[in-house]
C-alpha positions in Angstrom: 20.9 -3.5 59.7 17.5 -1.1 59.6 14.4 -2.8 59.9 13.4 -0.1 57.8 14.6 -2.1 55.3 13.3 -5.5 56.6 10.7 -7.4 54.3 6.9 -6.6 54.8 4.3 -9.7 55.3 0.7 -9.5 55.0 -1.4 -13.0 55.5 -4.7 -12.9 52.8 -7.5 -15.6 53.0 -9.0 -16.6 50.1 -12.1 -17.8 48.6 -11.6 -21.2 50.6 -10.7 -19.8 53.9 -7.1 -20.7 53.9 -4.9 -18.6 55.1 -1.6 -17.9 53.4 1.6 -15.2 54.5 3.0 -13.3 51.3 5.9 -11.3 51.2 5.3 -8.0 49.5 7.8 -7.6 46.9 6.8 -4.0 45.6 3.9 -2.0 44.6 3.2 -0.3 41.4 0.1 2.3 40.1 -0.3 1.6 36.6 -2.9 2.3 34.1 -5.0 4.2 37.5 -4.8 0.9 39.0 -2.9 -0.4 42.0 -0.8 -3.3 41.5 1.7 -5.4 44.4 3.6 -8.4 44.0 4.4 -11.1 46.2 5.8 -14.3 46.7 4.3 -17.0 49.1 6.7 -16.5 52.5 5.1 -20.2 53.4 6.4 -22.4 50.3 9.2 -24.0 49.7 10.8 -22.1 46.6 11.2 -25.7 44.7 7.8 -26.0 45.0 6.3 -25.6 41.5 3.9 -23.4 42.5 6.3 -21.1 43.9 6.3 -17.8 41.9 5.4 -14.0 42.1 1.8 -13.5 43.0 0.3 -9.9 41.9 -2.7 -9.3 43.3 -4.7 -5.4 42.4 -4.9 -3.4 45.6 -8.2 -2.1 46.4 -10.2 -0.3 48.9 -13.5 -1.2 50.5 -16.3 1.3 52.3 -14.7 1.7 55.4 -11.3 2.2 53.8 -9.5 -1.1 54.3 -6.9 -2.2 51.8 -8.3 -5.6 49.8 -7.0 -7.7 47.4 -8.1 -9.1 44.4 -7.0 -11.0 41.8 -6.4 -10.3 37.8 -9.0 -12.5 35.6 -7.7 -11.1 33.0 -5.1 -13.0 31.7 -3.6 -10.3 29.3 -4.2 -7.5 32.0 -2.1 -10.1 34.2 0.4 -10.7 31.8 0.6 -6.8 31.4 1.2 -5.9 34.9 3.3 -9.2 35.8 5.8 -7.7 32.2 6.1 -3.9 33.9 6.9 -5.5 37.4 9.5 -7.6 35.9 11.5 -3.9 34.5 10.4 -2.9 38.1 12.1 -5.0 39.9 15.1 -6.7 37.6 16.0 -3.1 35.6 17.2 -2.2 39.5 19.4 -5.2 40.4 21.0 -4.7 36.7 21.7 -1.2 37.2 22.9 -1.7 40.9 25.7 -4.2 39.6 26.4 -1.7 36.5 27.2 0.8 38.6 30.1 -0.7 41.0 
């Protein structure tokens, strides 16, 4: 097995000053924007918090990638509908195709 295709981890801090370790699921561009989905590599996936995080990627003055979250809750809703075609539309047509 490639690590090429091993799973990429990023750990963000938020407003708080906790530190959490994400998975990246994917990326997207849409609407000019920068979008990338994760899911929390340090929670139990029973948890009820456990789900897909996107977060918009952006970059500051001295060119480091930040996050940021989506207060808009229909932008959110937007992004998190295309991600799901993204990333379930493969699976389906994987399994179609054996």
């Amino acid at each position: 097995m490639s690590d090429q295709f091993g799973s990429d981890f990023i750990t963000i801090v938020d407003d708080d000053g906790q530190e959490f370790e994400l998975e990246v699921l994917d990326t997207m561009d849409y609407n000019g924007e920068t979008y990338v989905a994760f899911l929390p590599a340090d929670m139990d996936e029973n948890d009820p918090d456990y789900g897909i995080i996107i977060l918009r990627s952006v970059f500051d003055d001295k060119g480091d990638e930040l996050f940021e979250s989506i207060d808009d809750e229909d932008q959110l809703q937007d992004v998190y509908e295309h991600f799901m075609v993204l990333l379930f539309d493969d699976e389906d047509e994987d399994e179609d195709g054996d």
